[in-house]
N, C-alpha and C positions, 0 to 999 in steps of 0.2 A: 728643891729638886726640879729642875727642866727636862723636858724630853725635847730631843731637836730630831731634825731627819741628815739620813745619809747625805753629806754633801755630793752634789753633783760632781766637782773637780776629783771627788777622791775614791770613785769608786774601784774595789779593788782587781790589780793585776790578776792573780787569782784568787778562790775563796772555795772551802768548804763549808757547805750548809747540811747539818746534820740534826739528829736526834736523838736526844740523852736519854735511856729512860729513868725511871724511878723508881727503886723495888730494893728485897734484900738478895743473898744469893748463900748460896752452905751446904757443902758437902754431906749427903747422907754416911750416918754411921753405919750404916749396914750394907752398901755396896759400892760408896763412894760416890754415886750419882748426883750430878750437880743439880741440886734444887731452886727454886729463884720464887719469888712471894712479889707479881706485879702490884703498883699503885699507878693508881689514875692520875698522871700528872709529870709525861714525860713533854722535855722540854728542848727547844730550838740553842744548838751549839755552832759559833761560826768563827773558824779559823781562818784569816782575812789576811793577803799579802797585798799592800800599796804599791804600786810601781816605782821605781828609781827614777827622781824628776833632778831638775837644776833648782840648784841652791836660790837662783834670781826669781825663778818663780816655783817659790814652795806651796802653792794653793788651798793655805791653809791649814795644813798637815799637825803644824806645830799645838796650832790654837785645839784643833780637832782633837788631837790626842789629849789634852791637858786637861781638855773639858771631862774626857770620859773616865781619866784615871781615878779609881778607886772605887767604881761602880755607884761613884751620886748622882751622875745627872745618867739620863735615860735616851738612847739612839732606836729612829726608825728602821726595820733593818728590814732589808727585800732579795728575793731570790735572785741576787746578779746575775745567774747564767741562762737565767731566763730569757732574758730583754726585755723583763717586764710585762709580757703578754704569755698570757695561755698558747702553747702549739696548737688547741684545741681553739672551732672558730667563736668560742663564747665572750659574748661583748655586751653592752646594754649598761641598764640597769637591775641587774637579779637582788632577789632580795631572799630571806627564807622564813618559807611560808609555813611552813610545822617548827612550834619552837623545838629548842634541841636542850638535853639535859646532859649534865655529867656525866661518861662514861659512853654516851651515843659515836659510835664507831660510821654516820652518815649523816649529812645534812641533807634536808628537801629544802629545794630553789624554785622557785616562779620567776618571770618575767626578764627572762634572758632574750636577748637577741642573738644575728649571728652576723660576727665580721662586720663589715660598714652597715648595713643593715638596721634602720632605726622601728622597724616594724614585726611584733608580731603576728603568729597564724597567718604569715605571706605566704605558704605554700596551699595554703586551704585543706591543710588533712585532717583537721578534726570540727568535728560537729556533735558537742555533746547533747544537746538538746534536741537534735536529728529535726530539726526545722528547715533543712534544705542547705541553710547560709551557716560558713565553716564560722566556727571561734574567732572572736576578735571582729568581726564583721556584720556590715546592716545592711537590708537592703536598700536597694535608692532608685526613687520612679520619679517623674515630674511632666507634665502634661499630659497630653492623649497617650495613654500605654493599652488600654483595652485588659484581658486579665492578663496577669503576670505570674509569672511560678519563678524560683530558686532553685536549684540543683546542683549538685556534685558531681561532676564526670569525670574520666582520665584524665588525668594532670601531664605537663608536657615534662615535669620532676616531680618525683614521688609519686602517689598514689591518685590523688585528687587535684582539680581544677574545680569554680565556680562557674556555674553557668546561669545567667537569666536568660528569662523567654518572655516574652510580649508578644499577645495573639495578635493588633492590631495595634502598633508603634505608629505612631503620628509621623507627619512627613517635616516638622517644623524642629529646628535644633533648641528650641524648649521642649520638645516631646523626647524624655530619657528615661532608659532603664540601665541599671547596672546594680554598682555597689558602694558603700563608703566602709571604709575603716572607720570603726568604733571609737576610739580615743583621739584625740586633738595631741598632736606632737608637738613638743616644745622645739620653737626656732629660735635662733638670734639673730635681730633685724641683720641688714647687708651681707649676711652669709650668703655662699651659693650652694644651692642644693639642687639633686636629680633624682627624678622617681621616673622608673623603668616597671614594666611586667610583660609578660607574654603574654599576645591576646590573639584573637580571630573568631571572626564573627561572621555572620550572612549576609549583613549590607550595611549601607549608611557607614555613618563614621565611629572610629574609635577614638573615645576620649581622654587622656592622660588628665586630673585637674587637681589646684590645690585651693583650695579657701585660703586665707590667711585670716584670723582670729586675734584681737589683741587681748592684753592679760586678763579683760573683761568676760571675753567671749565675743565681743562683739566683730562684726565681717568688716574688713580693711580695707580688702582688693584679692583681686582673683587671678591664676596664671595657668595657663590650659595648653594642649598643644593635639591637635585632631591629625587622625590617619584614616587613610581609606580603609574599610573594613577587605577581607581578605579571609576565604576559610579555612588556610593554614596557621600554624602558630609563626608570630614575629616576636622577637625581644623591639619595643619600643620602647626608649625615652625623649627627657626633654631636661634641658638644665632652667632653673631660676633663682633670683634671688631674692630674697626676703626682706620684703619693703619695712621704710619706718613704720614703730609701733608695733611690727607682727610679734606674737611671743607664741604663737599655737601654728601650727597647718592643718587643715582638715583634710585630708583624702579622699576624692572620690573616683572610680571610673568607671562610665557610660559609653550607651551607644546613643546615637542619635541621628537628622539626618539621613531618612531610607529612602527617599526621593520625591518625589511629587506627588503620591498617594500613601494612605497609610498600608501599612502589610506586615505583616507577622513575620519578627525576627529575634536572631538571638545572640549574645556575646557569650563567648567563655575568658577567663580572667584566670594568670597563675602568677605565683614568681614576683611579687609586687614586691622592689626594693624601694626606699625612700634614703637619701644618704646625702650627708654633707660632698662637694667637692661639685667640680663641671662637667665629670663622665660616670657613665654607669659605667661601675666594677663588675666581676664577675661575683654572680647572685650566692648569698651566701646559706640558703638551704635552714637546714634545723641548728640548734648552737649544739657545739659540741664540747666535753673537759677529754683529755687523752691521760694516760697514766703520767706521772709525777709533775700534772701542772700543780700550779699554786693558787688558792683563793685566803680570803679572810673573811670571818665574821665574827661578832662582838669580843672583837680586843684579839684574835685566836687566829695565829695562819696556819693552813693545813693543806695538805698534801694530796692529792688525786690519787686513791688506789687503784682506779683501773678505768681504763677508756669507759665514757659513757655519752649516750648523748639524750640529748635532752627530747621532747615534744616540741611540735610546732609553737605552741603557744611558750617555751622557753621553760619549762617546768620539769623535773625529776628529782629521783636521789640520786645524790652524790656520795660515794661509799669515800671514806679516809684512811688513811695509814696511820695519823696520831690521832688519837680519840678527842670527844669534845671535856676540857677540863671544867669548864664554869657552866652554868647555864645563861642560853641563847633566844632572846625575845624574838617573836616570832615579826614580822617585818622588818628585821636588821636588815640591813644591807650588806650584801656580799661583795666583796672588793676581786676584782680579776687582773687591772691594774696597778703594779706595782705592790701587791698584798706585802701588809706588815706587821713582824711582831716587837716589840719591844727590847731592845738589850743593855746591858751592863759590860763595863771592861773593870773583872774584879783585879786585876793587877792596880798596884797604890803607887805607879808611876810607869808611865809608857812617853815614849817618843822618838821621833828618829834619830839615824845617825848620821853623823857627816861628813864629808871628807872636802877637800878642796873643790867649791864648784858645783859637788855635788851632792846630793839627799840619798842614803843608802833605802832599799825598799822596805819599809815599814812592815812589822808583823802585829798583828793585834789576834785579838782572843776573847772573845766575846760570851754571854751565856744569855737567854731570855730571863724574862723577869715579867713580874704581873699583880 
């Protein structure tokens, strides 16, 4: 028994994607009232139309069908009318972090991002620890800073910004204070990537920078891009690419740079995107699921019962409409792309029709399986 995926050429014209449940049903003898006895273990039904192609190029249609007849071998099978992505802006890599048992009607997710967005706690709205510097984030000094504080102020989106302060900042662009993100990003050499945030600061300069890190950990080469500080908020970026060897980016962003004497200054920092491509996109804020997006986790796609959106740091419950049937290890990874369940074509012979020239549109009929 093989399990293959949806062929790309043959996705269908249209498709219903539905849910069977599993239960009994029976009239009451005493009032007629219809009774129904639910079990845990309703399952994914998909009524699939192929489109009418030419006979010259059948894209596999024939092979496709022949495999699946009789329900032996096993098809990936994903919510077509989707496009494959959440309406909602959740992206990353989520995972879930409370495991989840039989009959759990939610899963809890960690470690979502949003939209292009490779970073979390970019917004800086939470600080469980209340040590000044939001989640996901460290502080970062380096030369003459004199004392230094961390703080939270108004953010230019949502609620909170970061802000350092340095009594007595050095006048030397080795004398910095800012921030780094926590975690070392996975890159792949020659990609171009752009990291953007709103900043504004007192004086000297504002620093956009990335380390690059190889698989080791060890420093590569560095790509930085300085703006004049200004005490309004600006969206700054800067595009690069990620030299041989890099497999990490480290984040950081500083001021530096206050001019020819030291003097007490300060940066605030928001909005920090990090993102594959040569422009900053429009910032993608907290991840969100909207009602009837689709995820998966261990083996299981399920269904968004109701808009939610996540924390900064990419975490909440997600409520469902099909319950959890198996039990769910607790760092599985949650699929957002492309989420799949398993199916069978129980008919014991399918395939198209044909007529001169042309493939009539295929209907298929599917059921999950597990």
């Amino acid at each position: 028994m093989a399990t293959i995926d949806w062929p790309e050429a043959l996705i269908p014209q249209t498709a219903q994607l539905s849910l069977r449940k599993i239960g009994a049903q029976f009239a009451s003898p005493l009032n007629g009232t219809l009774q129904a006895v639910d079990f845990i273990g309703e399952r994914w039904v998909l009524s699939a139309s192929l489109a009418q192609m030419s006979a010259r190029n059948p894209r596999g249609v024939h092979v496709f069908c022949n495999q699946l007849a009789g329900g032996i071998e096993r098809v990936r099978v994903w919510p077509f009318h989707t496009g494959g992505v959440p309406r909602g802006s959740l992206r990353g890599a989520p995972f879930v972090s409370l495991a989840a048992v039989r009959g759990n009607q939610s899963l809890t997710i960690a470690g979502a991002t949003a939209l292009a967005n490779r970073l979390m706690g970019s917004s800086f709205e939470m600080d469980s620890n209340a040590d000044g510097i939001a989640d996901g984030w460290v502080s970062y000094q380096a030369g003459g800073t004199g004392a230094t504080s961390w703080t939270r102020v108004s953010g230019f989106r949502g609620l909170w910004a970061q802000r350092a302060d340095a009594a007595t900042l050095g006048p030397e662009n080795s004398d910095r204070v800012g921030v780094r993100y926590a975690i070392d990003v996975p890159v792949t050499p020659g990609t171009t990537y752009t990291l953007a945030a709103h900043l504004r600061a007192s004086v000297g300069e504002m620093v956009l920078n990335v380390d690059w890190r190889d698989a080791g950990g060890a420093f590569v080469s560095t790509s930085a891009a300085e703006f004049a500080a200004a005490a309004f908020w600006q969206r700054l970026s800067f595009s690069m690419t990620a030299p041989p060897l890099a497999a990490f980016a480290r984040i950081f962003v500083w001021l530096q740079d206050v001019g020819s004497v030291a003097t007490s200054a300060w940066l605030e920092v928001d909005n920090v995107q990090f993102e594959v491509g040569g422009a900053a996109t429009t910032y993608g804020f907290v991840p969100t699921l909207l009602q009837g997006d689709f995820i998966a986790a261990g083996g299981q796609l399920f269904q968004v019962a109701e808009d939610k959106i996540l924390n900064d740091m990419g975490a909440g419950v997600v409520n469902l409409v099909n319950r959890v049937r198996a039990p769910i290890a607790i760092n599985s990874p949650v699929a957002w792309y492309r989420p799949t369940c398993e199916m069978v074509l129980p008919a014991m012979q399918a395939g198209p029709v044909h007529r001169p020239g042309v493939i009539e549109s295929t209907a298929l009929d599917l059921v999950e399986v597990w």
